[in-house]
N, C-alpha and C positions, 0 to 999 in steps of 0.2 A: 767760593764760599760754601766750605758744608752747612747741608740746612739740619736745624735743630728741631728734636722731636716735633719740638709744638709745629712748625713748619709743613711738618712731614702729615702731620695729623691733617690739616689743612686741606694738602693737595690730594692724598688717596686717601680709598677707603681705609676707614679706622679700625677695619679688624685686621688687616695688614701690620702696620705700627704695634698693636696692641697685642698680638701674638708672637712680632720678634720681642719685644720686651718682656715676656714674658718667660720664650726660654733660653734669654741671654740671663736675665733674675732670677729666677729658677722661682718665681711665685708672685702672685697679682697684685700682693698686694704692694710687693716692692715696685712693680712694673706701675703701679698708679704713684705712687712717690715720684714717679720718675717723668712719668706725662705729666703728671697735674692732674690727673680726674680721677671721680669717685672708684672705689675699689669692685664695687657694684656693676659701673658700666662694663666697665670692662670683663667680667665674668659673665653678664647678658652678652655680652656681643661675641665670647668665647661657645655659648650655650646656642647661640642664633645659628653661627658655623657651624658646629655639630649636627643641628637641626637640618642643616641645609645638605651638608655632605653626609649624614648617614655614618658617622666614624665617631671614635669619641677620640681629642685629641693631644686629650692630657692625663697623664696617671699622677698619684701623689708616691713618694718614697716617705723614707723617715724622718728627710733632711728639707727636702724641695716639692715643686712639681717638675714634670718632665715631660717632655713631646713621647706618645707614642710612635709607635713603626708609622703612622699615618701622617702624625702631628712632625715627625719629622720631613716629611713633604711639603708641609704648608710650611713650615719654618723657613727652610729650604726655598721655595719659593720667594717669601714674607721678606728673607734677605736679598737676594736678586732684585728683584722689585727697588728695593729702598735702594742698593748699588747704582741700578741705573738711574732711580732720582738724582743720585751723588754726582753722577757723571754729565745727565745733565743740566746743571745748575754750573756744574763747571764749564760745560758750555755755554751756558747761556751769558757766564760772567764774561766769557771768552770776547762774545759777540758784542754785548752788551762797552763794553773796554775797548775790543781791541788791541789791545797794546802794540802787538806786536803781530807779526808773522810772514811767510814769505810763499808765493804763487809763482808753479811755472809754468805755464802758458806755451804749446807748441800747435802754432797754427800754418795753414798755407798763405801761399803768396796774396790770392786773390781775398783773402781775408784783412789781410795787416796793411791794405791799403788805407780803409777805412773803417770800415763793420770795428775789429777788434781794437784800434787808437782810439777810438770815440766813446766805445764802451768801458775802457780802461781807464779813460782821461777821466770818466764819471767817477770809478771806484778810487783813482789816485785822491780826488777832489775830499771825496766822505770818510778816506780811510787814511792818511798823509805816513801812518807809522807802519806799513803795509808795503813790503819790499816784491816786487815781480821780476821776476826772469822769462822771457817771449826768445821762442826761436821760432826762424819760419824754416818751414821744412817741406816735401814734398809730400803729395797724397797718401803715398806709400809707405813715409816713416811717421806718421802722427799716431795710428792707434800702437804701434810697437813700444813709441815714449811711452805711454799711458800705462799698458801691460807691465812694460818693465821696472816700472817707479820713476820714472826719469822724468815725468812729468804728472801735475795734478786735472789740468784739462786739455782736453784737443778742441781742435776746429779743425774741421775737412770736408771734402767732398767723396761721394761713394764710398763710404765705408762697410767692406762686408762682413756680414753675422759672425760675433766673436762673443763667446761666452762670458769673457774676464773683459770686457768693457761695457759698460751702461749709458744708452744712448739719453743724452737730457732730452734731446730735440731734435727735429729732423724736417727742413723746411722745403719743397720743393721750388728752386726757382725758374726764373723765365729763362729758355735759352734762344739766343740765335747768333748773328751778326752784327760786330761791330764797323763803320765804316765813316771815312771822314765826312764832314757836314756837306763837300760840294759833289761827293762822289753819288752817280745815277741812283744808288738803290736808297738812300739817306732818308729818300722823299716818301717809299712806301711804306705803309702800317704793319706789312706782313712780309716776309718772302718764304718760298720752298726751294726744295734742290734747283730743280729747272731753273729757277734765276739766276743760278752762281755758275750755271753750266761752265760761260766764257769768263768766269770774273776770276783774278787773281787772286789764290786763298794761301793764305797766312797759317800753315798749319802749327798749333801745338805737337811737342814731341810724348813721348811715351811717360815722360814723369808727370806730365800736367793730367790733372785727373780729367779734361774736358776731352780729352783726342780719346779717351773710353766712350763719351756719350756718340763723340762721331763717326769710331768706326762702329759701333754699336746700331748704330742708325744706317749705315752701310751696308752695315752683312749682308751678305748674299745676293747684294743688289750688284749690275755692273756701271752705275754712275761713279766718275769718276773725276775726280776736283782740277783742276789747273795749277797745282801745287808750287807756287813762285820760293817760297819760304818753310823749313822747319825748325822752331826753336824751342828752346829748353825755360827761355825767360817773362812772363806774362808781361811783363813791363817793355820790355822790348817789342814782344809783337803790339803792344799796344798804340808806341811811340812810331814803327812802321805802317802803321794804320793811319796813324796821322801824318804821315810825312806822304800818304797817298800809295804804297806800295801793294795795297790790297784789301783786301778785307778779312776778318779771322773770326772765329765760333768762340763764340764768350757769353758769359751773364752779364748784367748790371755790376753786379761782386766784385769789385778789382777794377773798375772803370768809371764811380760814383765821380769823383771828382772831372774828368775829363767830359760825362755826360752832362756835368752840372756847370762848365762854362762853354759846352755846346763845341768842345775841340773833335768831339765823335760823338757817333751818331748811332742806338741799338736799334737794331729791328728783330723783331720777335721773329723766329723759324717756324715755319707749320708743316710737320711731315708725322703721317702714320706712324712711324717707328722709331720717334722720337722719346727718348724716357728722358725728362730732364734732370740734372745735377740737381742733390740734397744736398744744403748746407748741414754738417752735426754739430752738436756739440754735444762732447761725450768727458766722461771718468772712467779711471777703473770701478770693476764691479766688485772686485775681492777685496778692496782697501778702505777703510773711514775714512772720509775726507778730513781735514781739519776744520774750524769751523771758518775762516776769513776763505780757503778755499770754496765752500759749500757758499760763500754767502758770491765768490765771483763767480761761481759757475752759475747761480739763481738770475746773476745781474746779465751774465752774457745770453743765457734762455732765453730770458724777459725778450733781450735785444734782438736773435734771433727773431723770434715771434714776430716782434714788429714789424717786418721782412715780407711779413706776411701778406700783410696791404700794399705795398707797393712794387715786390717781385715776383708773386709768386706766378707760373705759369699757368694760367686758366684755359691759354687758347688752344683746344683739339681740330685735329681736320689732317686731311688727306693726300698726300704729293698725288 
């Protein structure tokens, strides 16, 4: 809905309004026909500007008034100004309705277990005329959707500094091992390297953004894993986890529901040169979002955040 003078008067200042009407009319007194107010005010509140900037910024002809060389600056301005009110009111109708529109969502695996279904189920709920498109993809192709239009938001992990994407959020979570409820380590509150010296490990392969935090945690070190497994599928090592085949390097993220009917079991990792996994949630940075996109990316932040009280990594210390 375009808003209407009187509107416009409303929300900004009134020498705004009262200057573009003036040299779209070419005179006050029409520009007060036009708002509804006295011919007076408007001519103090043209004299109050002058006063303030130092310019004068109206000449008379024989026919009109006219914006000087200055007064075409504020004109100039005075329109932009009211454009963007124009733009958002259309927004705000946008939001406000709804009507329509469509999200596409490219997150990772360890995300679309639950974090992104649950926060999604919320938006389907408040928004029902709101179409989504979700792909899961690997670490390595989500911020390139973003970049390249192919998508409105990411979820990932480790994403590195890239100009043409805008991080919303960036949560640090707890990492360590996951491992079945009767297996030895299940029962500690903590482990380091040294524990897993002899233990069966479940390694993630090169796409999974987690096998970054553990050779990362490696480097330079000669500790070296008993490597029974390497796979490409979170879910899979998960399900080998349970069937007792090992134990594997994961967050809470991707394992919510198996931790929450106690089929596995996390224990936090404590080692020096541990940097643990960032959940993001990002946009592009050179694109307007739409506004149901702007309002799911706000809902999955929110959600993130939440993450914050119950995953984040607090514990430091030392292998």
């Amino acid at each position: 809905m375009k808003l209407t003078p009187h509107n416009q008067l409303q929300i900004h200042a009134s020498w705004v309004v009262y200057f573009h009407e003036i040299a779209r009319c070419g005179s006050i007194r029409a520009a007060a026909r036009k708002l509804n107010v006295a011919p007076s005010a408007i001519s103090r509140k043209v004299k109050d500007l002058e006063g303030i900037l130092g310019v004068e910024l109206l000449e008379k002809t024989s026919t009109r008034l006219r914006p000087t060389a200055a007064g075409e600056f504020v004109a100039s301005h005075a329109l932009q100004v009211l454009r963007g009110l124009d733009q958002m009111r259309a927004h705000l109708d946008d939001l406000n309705g709804l009507r329509s529109g469509h999200v596409k969502i490219v997150a990772v695996q360890a995300a679309a277990t639950e974090f992104l279904p649950r926060a999604l189920a919320k938006l389907v709920e408040r928004y029902p005329r709101v179409t989504y498109d979700c792909e899961v993809a690997g670490s390595a192709h989500v911020m390139p959707q973003l970049v390249s239009g192919n998508a409105d938001i990411g979820i990932t992990f480790h994403a590195s500094s890239n100009r043409q994407v805008r991080q919303l959020i960036s949560v640090p979570l707890a990492f360590g091992v996951i491992a079945s409820p009767d297996h030895p380590l299940a029962q500690q509150r903590m482990v380091r390297l040294q524990d897993l010296e002899d233990q069966p490990i479940i390694l993630p392969n090169e796409t999974i953004s987690f096998r970054m935090v553990v050779d990362r945690m490696l480097e330079g070190r000669s500790f070296q894993f008993r490597n029974v497994v390497t796979a490409s599928d979170p879910n899979f090592i998960a399900a080998l986890v349970r069937f007792g085949a090992g134990v594997a390097f994961q967050t809470p993220i991707g394992v919510e529901p198996e931790l929450r009917e106690g089929s596995l079991k996390f224990i936090p990792l404590q080692d020096r040169n541990l940097r643990p996994p960032e959940l993001i949630i990002a946009m592009a940075a050179d694109r307007s979002p739409s506004p149901i996109a702007s309002v799911a990316a706000e809902a999955l932040r929110h959600a993130a955040a939440a993450l914050m009280e119950e995953y984040v990594n607090t514990d430091d210390g030392a292998a």
